[in-house]
Kinemage of the C-alpha trace (Angstrom):
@kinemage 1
@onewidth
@group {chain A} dominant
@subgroup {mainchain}
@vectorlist {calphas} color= white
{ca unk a 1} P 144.961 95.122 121.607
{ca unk a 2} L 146.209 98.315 119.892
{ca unk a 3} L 149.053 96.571 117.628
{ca unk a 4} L 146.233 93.431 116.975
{ca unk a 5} L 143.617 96.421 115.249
{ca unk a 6} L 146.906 98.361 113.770
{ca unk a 7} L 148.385 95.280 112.507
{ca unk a 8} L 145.887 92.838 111.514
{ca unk a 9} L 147.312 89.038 110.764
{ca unk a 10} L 150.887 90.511 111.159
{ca unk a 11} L 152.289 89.952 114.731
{ca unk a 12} L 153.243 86.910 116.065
{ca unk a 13} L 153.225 86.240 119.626
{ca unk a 14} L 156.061 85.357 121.941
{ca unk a 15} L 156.163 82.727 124.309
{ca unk a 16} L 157.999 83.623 127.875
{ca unk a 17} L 161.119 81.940 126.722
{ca unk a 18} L 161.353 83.257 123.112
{ca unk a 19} L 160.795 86.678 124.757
{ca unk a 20} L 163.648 86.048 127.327
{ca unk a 21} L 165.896 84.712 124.685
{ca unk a 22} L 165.496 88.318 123.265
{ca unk a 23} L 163.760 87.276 119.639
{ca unk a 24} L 162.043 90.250 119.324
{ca unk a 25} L 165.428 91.862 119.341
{ca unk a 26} L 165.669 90.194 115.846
{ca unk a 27} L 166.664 91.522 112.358
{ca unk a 28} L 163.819 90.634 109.451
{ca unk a 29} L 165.486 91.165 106.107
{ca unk a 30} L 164.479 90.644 102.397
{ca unk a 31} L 166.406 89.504 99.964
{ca unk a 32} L 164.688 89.545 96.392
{ca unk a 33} L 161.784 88.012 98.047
{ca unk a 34} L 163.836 85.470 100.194
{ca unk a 35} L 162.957 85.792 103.439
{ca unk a 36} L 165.540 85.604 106.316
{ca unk a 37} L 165.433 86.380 109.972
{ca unk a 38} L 168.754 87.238 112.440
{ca unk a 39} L 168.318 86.381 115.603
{ca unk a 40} L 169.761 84.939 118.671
{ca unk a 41} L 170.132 81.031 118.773
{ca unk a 42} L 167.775 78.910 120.577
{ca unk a 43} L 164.440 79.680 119.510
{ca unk a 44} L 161.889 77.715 120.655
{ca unk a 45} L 160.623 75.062 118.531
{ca unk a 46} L 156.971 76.153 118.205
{ca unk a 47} L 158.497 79.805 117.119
{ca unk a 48} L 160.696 77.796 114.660
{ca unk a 49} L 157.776 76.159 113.361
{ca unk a 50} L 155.432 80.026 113.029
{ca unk a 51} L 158.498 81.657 111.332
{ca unk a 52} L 158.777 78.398 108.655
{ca unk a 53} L 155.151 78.541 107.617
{ca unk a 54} L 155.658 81.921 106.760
{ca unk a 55} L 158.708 80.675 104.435
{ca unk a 56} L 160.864 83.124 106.994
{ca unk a 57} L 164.293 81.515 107.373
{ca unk a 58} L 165.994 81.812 110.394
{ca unk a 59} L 169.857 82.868 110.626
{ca unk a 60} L 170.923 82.433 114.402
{ca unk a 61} L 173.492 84.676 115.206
{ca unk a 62} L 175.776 84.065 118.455
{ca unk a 63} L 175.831 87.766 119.977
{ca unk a 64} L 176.511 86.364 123.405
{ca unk a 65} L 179.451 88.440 124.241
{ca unk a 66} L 177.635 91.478 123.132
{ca unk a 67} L 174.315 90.295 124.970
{ca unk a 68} L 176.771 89.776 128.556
{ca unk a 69} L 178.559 93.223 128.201
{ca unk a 70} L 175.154 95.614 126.340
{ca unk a 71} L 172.143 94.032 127.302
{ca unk a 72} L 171.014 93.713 123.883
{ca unk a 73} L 170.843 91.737 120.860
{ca unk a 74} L 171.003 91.084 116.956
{ca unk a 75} L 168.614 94.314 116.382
{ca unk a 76} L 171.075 96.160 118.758
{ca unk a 77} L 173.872 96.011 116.041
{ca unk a 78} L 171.924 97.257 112.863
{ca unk a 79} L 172.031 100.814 110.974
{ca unk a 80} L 168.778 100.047 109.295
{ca unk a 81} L 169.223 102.734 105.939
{ca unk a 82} L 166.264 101.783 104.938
{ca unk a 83} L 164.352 99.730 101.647
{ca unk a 84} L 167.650 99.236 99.225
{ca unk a 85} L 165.425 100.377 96.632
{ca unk a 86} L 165.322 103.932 98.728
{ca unk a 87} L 167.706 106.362 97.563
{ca unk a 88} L 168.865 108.459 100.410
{ca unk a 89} L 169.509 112.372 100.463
{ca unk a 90} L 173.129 112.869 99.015
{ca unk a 91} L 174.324 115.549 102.052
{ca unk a 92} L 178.114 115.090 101.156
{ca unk a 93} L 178.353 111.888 102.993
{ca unk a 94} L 180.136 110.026 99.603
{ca unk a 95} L 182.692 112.733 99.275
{ca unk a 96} L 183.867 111.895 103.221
{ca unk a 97} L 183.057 108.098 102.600
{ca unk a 98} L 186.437 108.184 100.451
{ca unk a 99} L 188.472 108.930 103.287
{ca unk a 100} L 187.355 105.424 104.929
């Protein structure tokens, strides 16, 4: 009830098998205002259907090995920097970054 009055119009609700399949472990990501989501395959058909009325495309990813030996999924495998419009703190990272 909390994340309904904090996030009016903005959740979307999982059925049991979506929620197994771990597809809120998914990566939402926008591309100049293309829409695409990463998750794990095998999304139900009715979630299929929520996430392409909101013009959302999904990208299934096959983490399976990573699923059997982590636990986790697509989320699992991010480093989320951010907006790429957000310019982060320069703390001598690009000087070591060379090395790579």
């Amino acid at each position: 009830e909390n994340l309904k009055k904090e996030f009016p119009g903005k959740l979307i609700f999982l059925a049991k098998e979506d929620a197994e399949a771990y597809a809120a472990n998914s990566h939402y990501l926008d591309v100049n205002g293309e829409q695409f989501l990463f998750c794990p395959p095998g999304l139900s058909p009715e979630l299929l259907a929520i996430l392409q009325g909101l013009n959302i495309r999904p990208v299934p990813m096959d983490v399976s090995e990573f699923f059997s030996k982590g636990g986790g999924s697509v989320k699992c495998m991010v480093c989320d920097l951010g907006p790429p419009d957000q310019t982060l703190p320069d703390q001598g990272l690009a000087k070591q970054a060379k090395g790579c």
